[in-house]
LOROLO-280718 format. One record per residue (C-alpha): residue in one letter; x, y, z. Coordinates in steps of 0.5 Angstrom, whole numbers, padded with zeros to 4 digits, always signed. Layout:
AXYZ...
//
This chain:
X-0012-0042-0067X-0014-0036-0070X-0012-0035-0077X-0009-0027-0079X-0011-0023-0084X-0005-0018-0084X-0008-0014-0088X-0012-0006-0087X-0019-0007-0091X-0020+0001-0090X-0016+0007-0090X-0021+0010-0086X-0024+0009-0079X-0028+0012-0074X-0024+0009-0068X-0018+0006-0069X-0015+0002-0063X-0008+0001-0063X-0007-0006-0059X-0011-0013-0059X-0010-0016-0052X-0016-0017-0048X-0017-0010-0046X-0017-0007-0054X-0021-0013-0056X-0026-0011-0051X-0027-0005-0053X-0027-0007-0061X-0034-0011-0058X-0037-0006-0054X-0037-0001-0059X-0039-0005-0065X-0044-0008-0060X-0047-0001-0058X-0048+0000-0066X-0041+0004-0068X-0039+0003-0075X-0032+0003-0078X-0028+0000-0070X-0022-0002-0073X-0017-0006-0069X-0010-0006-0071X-0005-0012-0067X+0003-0012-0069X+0003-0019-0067X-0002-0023-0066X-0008-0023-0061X-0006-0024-0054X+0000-0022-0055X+0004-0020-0049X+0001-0020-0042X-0006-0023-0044X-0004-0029-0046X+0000-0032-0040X-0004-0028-0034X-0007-0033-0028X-0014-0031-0030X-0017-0028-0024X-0023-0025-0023X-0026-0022-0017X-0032-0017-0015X-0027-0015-0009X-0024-0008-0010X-0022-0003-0004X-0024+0002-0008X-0031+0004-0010X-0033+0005-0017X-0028+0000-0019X-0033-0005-0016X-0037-0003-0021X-0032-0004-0027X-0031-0012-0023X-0039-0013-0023X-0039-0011-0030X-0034-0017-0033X-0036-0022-0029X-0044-0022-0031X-0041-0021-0038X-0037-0027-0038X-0041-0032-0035X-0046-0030-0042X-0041-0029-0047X-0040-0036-0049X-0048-0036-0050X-0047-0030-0054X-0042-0032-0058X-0041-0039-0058X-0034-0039-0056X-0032-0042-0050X-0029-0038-0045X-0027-0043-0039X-0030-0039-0034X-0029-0042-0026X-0034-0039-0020X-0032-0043-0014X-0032-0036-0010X-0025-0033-0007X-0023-0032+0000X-0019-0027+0003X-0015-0029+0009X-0014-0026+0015X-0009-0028+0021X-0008-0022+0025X-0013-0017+0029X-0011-0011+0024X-0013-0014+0018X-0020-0016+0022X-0021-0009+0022X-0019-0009+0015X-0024-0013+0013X-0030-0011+0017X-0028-0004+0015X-0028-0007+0007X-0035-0010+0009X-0038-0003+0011X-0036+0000+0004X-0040-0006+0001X-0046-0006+0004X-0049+0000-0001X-0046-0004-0006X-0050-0010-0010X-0044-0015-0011X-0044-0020-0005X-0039-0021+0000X-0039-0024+0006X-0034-0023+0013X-0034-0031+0016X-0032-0035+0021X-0025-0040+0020X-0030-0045+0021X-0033-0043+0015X-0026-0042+0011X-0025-0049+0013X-0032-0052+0010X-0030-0048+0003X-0022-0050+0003X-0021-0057+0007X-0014-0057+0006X-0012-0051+0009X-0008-0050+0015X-0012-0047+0020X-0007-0045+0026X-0007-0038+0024X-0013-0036+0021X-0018-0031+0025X-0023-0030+0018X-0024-0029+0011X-0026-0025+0007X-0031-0028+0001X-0034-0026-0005X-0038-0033-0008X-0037-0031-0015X-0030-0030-0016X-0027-0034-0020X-0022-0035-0025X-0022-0035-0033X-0019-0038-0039X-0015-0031-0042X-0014-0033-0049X-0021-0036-0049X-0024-0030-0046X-0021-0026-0052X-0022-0030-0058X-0029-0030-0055X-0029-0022-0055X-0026-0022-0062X-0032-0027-0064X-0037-0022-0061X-0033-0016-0065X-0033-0019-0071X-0040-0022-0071X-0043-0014-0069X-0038-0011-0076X-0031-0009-0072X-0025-0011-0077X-0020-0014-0072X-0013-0013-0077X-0007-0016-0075X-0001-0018-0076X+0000-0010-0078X+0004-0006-0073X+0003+0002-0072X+0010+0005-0075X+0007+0013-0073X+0001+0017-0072X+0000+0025-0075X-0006+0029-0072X-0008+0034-0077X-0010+0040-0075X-0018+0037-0076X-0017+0034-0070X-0017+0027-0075X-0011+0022-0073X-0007+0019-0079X-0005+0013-0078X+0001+0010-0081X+0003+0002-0082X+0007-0002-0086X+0000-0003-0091X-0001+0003-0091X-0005+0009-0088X-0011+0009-0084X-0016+0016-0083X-0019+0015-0076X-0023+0020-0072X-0020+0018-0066X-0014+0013-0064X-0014+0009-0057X-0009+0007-0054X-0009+0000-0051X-0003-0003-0054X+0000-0005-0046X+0007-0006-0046X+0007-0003-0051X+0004+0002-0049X+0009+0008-0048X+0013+0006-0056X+0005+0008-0059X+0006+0015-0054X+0013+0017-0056X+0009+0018-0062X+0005+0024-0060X+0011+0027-0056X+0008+0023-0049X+0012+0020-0044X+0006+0015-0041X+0008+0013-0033X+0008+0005-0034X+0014+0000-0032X+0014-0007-0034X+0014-0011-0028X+0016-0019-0028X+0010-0023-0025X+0011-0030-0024X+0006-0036-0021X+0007-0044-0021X+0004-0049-0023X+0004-0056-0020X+0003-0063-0022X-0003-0067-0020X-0004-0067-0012X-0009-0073-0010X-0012-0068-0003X-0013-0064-0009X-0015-0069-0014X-0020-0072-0009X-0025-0066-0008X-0032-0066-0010X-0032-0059-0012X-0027-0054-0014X-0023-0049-0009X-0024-0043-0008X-0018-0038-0010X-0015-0036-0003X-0011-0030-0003X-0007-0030+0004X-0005-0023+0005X+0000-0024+0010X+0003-0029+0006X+0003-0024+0000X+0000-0029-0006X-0006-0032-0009X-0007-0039-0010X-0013-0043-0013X-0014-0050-0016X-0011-0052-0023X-0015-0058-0026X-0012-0063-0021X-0006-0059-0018X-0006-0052-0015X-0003-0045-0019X+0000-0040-0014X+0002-0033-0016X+0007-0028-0011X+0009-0022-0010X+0015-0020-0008X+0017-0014-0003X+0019-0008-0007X+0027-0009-0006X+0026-0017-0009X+0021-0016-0014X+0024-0014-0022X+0023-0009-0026X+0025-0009-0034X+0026-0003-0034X+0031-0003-0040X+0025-0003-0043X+0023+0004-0042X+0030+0006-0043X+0031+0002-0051X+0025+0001-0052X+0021-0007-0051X+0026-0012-0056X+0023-0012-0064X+0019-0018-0064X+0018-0020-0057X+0011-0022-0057X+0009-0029-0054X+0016-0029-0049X+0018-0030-0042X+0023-0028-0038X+0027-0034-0036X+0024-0036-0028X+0027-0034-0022X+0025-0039-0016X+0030-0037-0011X+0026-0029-0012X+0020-0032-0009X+0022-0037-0004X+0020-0034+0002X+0013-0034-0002X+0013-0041-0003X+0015-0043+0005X+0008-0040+0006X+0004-0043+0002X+0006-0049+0004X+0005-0048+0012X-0002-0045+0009X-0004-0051+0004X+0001-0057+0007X+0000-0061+0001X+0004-0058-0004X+0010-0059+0000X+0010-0066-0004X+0007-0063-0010X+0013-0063-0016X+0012-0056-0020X+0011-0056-0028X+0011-0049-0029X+0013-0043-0028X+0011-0037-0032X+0015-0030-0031X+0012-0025-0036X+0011-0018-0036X+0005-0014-0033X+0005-0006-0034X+0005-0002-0028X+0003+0005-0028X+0006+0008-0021X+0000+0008-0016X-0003+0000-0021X-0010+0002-0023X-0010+0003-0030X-0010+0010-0035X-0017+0010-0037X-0020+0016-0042X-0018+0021-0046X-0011+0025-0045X-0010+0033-0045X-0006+0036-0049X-0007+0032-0054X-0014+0032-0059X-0018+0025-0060X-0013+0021-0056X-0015+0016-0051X-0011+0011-0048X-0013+0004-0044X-0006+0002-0042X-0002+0001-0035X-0007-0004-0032X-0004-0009-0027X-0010-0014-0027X-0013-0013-0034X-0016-0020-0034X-0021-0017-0029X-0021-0010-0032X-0022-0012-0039X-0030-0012-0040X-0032-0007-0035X-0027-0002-0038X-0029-0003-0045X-0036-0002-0043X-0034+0004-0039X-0030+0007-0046X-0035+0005-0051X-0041+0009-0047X-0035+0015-0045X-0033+0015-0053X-0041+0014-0056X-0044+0019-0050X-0040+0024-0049X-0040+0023-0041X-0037+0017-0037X-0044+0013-0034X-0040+0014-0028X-0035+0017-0024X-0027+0014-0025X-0022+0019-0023X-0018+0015-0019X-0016+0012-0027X-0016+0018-0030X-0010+0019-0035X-0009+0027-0032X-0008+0024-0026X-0001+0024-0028X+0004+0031-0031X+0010+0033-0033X+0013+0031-0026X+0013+0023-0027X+0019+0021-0029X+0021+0014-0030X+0026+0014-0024X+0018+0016-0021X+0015+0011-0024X+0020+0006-0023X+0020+0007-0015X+0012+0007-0015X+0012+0001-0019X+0016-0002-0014X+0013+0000-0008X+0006-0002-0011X+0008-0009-0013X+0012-0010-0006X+0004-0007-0003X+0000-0011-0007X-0003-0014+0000X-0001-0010+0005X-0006-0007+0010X-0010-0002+0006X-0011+0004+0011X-0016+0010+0012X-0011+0017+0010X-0005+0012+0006X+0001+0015+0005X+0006+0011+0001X+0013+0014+0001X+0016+0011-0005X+0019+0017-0010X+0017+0022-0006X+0019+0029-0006X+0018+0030-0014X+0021+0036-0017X+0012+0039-0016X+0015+0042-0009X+0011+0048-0006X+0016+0054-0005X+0015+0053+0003X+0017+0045+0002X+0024+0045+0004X+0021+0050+0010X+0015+0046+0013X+0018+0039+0012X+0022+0037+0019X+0015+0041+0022X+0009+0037+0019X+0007+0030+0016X+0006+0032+0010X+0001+0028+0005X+0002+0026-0004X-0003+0030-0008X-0002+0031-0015X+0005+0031-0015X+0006+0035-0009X+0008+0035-0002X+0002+0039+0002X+0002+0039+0010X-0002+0033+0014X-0001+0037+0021X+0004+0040+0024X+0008+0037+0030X+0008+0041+0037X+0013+0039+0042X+0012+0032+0046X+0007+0030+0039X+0008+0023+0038X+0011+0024+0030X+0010+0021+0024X+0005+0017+0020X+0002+0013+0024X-0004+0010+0020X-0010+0006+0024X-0017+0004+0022X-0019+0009+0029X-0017+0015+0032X-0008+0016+0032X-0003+0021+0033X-0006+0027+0029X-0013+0027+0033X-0010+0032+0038X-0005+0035+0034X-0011+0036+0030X-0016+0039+0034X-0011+0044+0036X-0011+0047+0029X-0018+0047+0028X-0018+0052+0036X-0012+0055+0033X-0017+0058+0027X-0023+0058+0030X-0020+0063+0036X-0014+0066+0033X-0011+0066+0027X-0007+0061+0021X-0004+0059+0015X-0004+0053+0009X-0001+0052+0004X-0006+0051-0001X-0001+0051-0007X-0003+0045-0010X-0009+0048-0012X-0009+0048-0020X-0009+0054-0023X-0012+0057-0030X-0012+0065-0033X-0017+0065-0038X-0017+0070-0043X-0019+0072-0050X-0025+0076-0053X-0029+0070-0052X-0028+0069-0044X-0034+0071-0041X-0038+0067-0048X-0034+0061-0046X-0035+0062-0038X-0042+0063-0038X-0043+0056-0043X-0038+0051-0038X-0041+0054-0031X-0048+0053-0029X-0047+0060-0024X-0047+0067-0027X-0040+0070-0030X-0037+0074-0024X-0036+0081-0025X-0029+0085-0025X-0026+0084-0018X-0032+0079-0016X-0030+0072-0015X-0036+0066-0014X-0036+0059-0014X-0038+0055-0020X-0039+0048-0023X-0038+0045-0029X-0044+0041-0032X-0044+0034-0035X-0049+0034-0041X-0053+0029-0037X-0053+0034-0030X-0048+0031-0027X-0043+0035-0024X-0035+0034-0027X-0032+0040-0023X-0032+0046-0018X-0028+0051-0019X-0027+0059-0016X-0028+0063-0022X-0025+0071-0020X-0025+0076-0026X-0018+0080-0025X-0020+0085-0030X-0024+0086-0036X-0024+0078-0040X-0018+0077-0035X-0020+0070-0031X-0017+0066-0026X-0020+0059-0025X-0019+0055-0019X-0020+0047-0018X-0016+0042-0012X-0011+0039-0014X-0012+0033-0016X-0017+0036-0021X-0012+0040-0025X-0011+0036-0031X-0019+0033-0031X-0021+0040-0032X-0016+0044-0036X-0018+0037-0041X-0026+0038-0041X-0024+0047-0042X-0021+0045-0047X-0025+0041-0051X-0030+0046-0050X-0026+0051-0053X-0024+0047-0059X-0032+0044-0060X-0034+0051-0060X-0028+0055-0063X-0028+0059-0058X-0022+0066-0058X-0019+0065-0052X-0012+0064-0049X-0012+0059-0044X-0005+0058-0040X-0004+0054-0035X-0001+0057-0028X-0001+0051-0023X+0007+0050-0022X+0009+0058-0023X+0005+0060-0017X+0004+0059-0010X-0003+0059-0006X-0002+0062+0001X-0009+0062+0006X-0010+0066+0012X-0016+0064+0016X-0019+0067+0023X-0021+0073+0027X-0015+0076+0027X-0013+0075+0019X-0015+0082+0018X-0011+0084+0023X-0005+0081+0021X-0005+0082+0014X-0007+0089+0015X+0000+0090+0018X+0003+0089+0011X-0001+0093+0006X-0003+0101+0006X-0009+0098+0002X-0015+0098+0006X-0018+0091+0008X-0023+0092+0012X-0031+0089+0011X-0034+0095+0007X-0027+0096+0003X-0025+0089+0001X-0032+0084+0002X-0032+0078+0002X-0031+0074-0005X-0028+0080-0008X-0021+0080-0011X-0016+0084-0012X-0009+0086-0014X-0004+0088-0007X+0002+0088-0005X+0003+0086+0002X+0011+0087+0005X+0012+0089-0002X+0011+0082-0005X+0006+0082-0011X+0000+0078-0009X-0007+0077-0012X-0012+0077-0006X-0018+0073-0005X-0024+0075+0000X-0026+0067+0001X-0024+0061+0006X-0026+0054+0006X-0025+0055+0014X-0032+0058+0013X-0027+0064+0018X-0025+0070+0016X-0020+0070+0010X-0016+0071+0004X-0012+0066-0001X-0006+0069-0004X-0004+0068-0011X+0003+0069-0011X+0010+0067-0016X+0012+0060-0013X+0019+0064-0011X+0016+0069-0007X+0012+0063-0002X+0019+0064+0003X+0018+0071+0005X+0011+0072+0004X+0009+0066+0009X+0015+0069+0014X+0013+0076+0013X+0005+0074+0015X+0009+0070+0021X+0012+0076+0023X+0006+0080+0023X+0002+0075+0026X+0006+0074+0033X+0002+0078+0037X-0005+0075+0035X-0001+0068+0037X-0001+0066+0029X+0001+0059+0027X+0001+0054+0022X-0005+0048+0020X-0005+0043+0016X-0011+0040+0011X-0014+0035+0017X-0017+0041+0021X-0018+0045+0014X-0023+0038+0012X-0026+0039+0020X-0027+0046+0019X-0030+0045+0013X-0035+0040+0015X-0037+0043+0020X-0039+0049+0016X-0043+0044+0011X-0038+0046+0005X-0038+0040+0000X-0032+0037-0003X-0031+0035-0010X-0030+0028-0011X-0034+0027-0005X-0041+0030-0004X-0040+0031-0011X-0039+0028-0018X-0040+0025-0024X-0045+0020-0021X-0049+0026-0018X-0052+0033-0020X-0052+0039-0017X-0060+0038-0014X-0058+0033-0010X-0052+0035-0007X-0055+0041-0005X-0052+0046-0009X-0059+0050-0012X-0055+0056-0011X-0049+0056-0015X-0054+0053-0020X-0056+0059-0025X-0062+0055-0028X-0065+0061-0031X-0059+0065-0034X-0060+0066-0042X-0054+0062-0044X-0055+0055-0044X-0050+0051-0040X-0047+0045-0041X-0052+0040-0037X-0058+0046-0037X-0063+0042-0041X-0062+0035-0037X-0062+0039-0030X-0069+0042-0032X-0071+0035-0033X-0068+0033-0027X-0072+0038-0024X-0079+0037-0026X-0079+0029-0025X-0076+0030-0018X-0070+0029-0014X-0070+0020-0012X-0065+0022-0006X-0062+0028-0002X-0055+0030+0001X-0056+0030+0008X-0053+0031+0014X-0051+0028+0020X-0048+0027+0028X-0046+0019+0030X-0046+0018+0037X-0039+0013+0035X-0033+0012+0041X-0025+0012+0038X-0027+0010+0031X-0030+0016+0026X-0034+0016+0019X-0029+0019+0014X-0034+0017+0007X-0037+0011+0003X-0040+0008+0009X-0047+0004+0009X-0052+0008+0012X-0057+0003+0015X-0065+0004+0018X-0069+0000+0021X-0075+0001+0019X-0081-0004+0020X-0079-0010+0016X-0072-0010+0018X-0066-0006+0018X-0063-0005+0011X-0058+0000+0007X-0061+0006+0005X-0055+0010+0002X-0048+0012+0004X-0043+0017+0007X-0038+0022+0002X-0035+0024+0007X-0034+0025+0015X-0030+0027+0021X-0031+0029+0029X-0032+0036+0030X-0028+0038+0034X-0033+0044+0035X-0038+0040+0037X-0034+0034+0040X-0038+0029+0036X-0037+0025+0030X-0040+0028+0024X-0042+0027+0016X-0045+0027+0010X-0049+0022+0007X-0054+0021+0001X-0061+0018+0003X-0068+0017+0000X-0072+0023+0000X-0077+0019+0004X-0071+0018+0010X-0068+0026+0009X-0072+0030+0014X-0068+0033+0020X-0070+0029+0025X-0069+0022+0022X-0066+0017+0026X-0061+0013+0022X-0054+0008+0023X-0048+0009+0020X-0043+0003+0020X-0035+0003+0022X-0031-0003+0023X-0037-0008+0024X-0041-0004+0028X-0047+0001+0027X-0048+0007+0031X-0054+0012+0032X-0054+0018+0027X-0059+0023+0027X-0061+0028+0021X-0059+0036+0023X-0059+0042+0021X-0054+0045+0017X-0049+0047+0018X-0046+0046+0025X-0043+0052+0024X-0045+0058+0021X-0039+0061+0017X-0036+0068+0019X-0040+0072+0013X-0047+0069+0015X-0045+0071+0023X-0043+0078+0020X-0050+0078+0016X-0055+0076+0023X-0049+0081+0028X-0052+0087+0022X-0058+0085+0024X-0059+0084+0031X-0060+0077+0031X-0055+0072+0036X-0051+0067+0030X-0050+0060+0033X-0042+0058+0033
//
């Protein structure tokens, strides 16, 4: 056992982590490995305090998403070298894991998780029962139609693993102090923390916040209510089992998803972990409410058997032998849950040199990859790979703790249900973030969750089948869907797109900040464009419209998920570069209706005396108007690609804006559409989405947004050097776009793209997003290739659910934009719809 040093060594600091369970101590490692002087770790306990010490230890490669494989690759090659790194033995097992399937929808699952693989390094494996039986023999088969198998998983020794990590910290300069408890933190007006503690205080550059359950005590600090819950986790460990006992090598980890639990060998016993259904499970939220007890350290909940019994029953259908095995133990501890149960990882906005690490549900298997992933992020200035889904600015002022408390619910009780294509969870939901038109739209539509905010799916016409009905192929929205996408592209329709985030910039120093954060031109007054903000290795972090209201005066667009990630990286820039300007965030004040289709401007010219026709109000221009004498700004532009205007409005003015267009529209046979048709009209026009074509794993060359990219304007923009860099060696693999010849089933992003070339057929790269063109009645996608395989032409193959369909490279887009067929009409030329 460790000896502590409570004592501080230093009152100054380049980074001060407040937190030394595995996830603190990892990144302690990290960055004193990479060279980072002065890392200083404070503990108020002891190492491993809290969740780390009594977590079941699992690791795994296997994660639905996408980028967080990357983060579970990382641990797993990390701890199978630590040991020999630093001479402390760590515990680590490898006998593989398997998922078990025993219904034909989590077949599906499977072979729709395997086609996310195949572009992937780490190895996972669709197999047959007969296989599951020759890795695990005393399972009962009756049930089992296939598993899911990742060879290195495994399981490790959480306290070992730490005091391995700790070892490595030390050894490379980090301080580990402890026991030594952080009573308050002052940021000074330098952007520098001063950290307070009973031994006195410590100057620091930067704080990070890893303090796990502690984790919203250290926030209340600062003013901020981090969204993270305590959960009651219990597994059970048995006595010897001589079936067990008998084995010649270790069992695999099984994870019976029907069943709701992991189960994996113990020494010569088994070790099974449940979790209940969201009405079963326990939450400690007196914690949240008064505060985690003084002294709570390395405590246990008192267990409750009888909670997880239905739990237990399965498990022994499963692995009949426990059915003799006596319990030994039974561990119930706390594990943080943020409300969706992926972590808060990265700096915070609103607040300078703050960082968390904090919310994390499975922190055995988390801990290395994210202390590299922050150590790279914090000595860099860029993240080496895109992660939003944990950023911290996921989350807003609309995350109360009844939110949180609901979601950590539903995520603990979802732990192992069938993980669909287009998702909804309903738990918590409408937050207060409701759109002016939510309580007018809700009985009328599926609506979906972003950001926050209720936004409209599709919409219900008589005889639809309603509701959310999920499915790995085509369901209840593909007509109703196709019927908006005509609704648009013949006539006309409406979105509410007022979850978008919305920013006024201003300052006598706007347009020197703009043109420094964007890689496109400044817009000139009463001119909007679209512009990206660059990594400073070339990568893209954002897109956002930019519109110059008047002379220094601009407003700023991103998606809805993107708001707080933007306003984060705006800000900092602003701080950085001592920027006068004045930057107010609009987002929840303001409503975004869009009118799109041949007959918008008919519609709307009803309403105003201002003149809206082509040579008045061209396309990305923006102005102030009054339309039924309601104060809008209108925008000249639509992700439809058709005739359009967004329009800016206060949020309590969506109500009667919205029924004075559906008034005015009656005629032109006007109607609602949803954010499904929108994504089908804006692939069919070859429009990229952030988060899908683009991101911070991607540059703007490669994605095929040259144009938006200013490569020659004076100012030096972000990324610039590095863009030029990128240029001059030559792109490695392109943005394409392709048509599948598929049947009920539809790519819809992150699938293997396979080609069979002449050695045999191999991954080449991955879809970012796809859907069927209901113009072209084909499915349709986006996908990046080797430049080799870019050409149009190019026979390639796209997986879905098991199976490889033919695709083939076109031209883009598929449907030229009502601008650029406006262009070829002046012309004289015949456009293509």
């Amino acid at each position: 056992k460790e000896t502590s040093s409570p004592s501080l060594g230093k009152d100054r600091a380049d980074t001060v982590i407040i937190g030394g369970g595995c996830v603190g101590v990892s990144l302690a490692y990290h960055l004193a490995k990479a060279g980072l002087k002065d890392v200083v770790l404070l503990e108020k306990s002891e190492l491993t305090a809290g969740s780390t010490w009594h977590a079941a230890g699992l690791t795994t490669y296997f994660h639905p998403g996408i980028n967080l494989k990357k983060i579970h690759a990382y641990s797993i090659k990390l701890y199978e070298k630590l040991e020999e790194e630093t001479g402390q033995p760590v515990g680590f097992h490898q006998p593989g894991s398997i998922r078990i399937a025993s219904t034909p929808t989590r077949v599906d699952e499977f072979k729709y998780q395997m086609t996310r693989a195949g572009w992937h390094p780490t190895e996972q494996y669709l197999i047959t029962p007969e296989k599951v039986q020759e890795l695990f023999p005393i399972l009962n088969m009756d049930k089992v139609l296939a598993g899911l198998y990742n060879p290195g998983d495994g399981h490790i020794d959480p306290y070992s693993l730490t005091m391995a990590l700790a070892a490595g910290a030390r050894k490379y300069g980090a301080q580990l102090n402890y026991p030594v408890q952080v009573t308050n933190l002052n940021s000074r007006s330098d952007g520098t923390w001063e950290v307070e503690t009973p031994l006195g205080i410590i100057q620091a550059k930067r704080i990070v916040n890893a303090a796990g359950f502690w984790a919203r005590e250290i926030g209340k600090m600062i003013g901020l209510q981090h969204p993270l819950i305590p959960v009651h986790h219990q597994y059970v460990v048995t006595s010897t089992i001589p079936e067990v006992k008998a084995l010649k090598t270790e069992l695999p980890v099984i994870r019976d998803l029907e069943g709701s639990y992991y189960l994996r060998q113990e020494r010569d016993g088994l070790l099974f972990g449940p979790y209940e259904s969201e009405e079963k499970m326990k939450l400690q939220e007196s914690w949240v409410t008064n505060g985690v007890p003084p002294g709570f350290g390395k405590e246990l909940f008192e267990s409750d058997l009888d909670r997880i019994m239905e739990h237990i029953e399965a498990a022994m259908e499963m692995v009949p032998v426990l059915r003799k095995a006596d319990i030994v133990n039974t561990i119930a501890g706390p594990i943080t849950y943020s409300p969706d149960i992926l972590p808060m990882v990265g700096p915070h906005q609103g607040v300078r040199n703050y960082w968390v690490a904090i919310g994390f549900g499975y922190g055995i298997i988390h801990a290395g990859g994210i202390g590299k992933y922050l150590s790279d992020w914090i000595l860099e200035g860029e993240p080496a790979f895109d992660l939003i889904e944990v950023d911290p600015n996921r989350y807003g002022k609309w995350t109360t703790t009844e939110y949180t408390a609901a979601k950590a619910r539903e995520s603990y009780g979802f732990n192992n249900i069938v993980g669909y294509p287009k998702e909804e969870r309903f738990a918590g939901r409408p937050t207060e973030r409701t759109s002016g038109l939510y309580d007018l739209l809700k009985s009328k539509c599926s609506m979906g969750f972003h950001a926050g905010w209720e936004q409209p799916h599709w919409f219900y016409k008589p005889g639809d089948e309603t509701g959310y009905k999920p499915s790995f192929r085509r369901t209840n929205w593909f007509d109703p869907v196709g019927r908006e996408y005509k609704q648009v592209m013949e006539k006309v329709g409406v979105i509410d797109l007022s979850p978008f985030g919305k920013f006024k910039v201003k300052g006598t120093d706007s347009v020197k900040l703009l043109d420094h954060l964007f890689a496109n031109v400044v817009p000139k007054v009463g001119s909007t464009n679209i512009s990206h903000m660059l990594t400073p290795r070339g990568k893209v972090y954002a897109e956002l419209t930019v519109s110059q209201l008047h002379p220094g005066e601009f407003m700023l667009v991103t998606g809805s998920g993107s708001e707080l990630h933007d306003l984060r990286w705006i800000e900092e820039k602003v701080t950085r570069g001592g920027y006068k300007v004045e930057i107010e965030n609009m987002t929840d004040e303001m409503g975004v209706l869009s009118v799109a289709g041949p007959y918008a401007r008919q519609v709307l010219q009803k309403l105003t005396n201002e003149d809206l026709s082509d040579a008045s109000f061209k396309f990305l221009q923006c102005r102030h108007l009054k339309l039924s004498n309601i104060a809008v700004t209108a925008i000249r532009i639509s992700y439809t690609g058709e005739l359009g205007w967004e329009l800016y409005h206060r949020k309590e003015d969506s109500v009667p804006l919205y029924s004075a267009i559906m008034e005015a529209g009656q005629k032109e046979g006007i109607d609602d559409f949803g954010t499904y048709a929108l994504n089908a009209l804006r692939l069919e026009k070859g429009f990229r989405a952030w988060g899908a074509e683009m991101n911070c794993d991607t540059n703007p060359l490669e994605a095929g947004l040259e144009y938006f990219v200013k490569l020659n304007k004076a100012a030096d923009f972000t990324g610039k050097p590095a863009l030029k860099q990128i240029k001059e060696k030559g792109l490695k693999r392109r943005l394409v776009y392709l048509t599948l010849e598929t049947d009920n089933v539809d790519p819809e992003g992150n699938e293997s793209v396979w080609h069979n070339g002449k050695a045999r057929t191999i991954v080449v790269g991955n879809t970012t997003s796809g859907c069927f063109s209901y113009g072209a009645q084909q499915s349709l996608a986006f996908a990046y290739v080797p430049m080799e395989l870019s050409k149009v032409g190019q026979k390639l193959e796209v997986e879905l659910l098991g199976k490889n369909y033919p695709a083939t490279i076109i031209q883009e887009p598929l449907v030229l934009t009502e601008p650029t067929r406006m262009r070829l009409q002046r012309k004289g030329e015949s456009p293509k719809i």
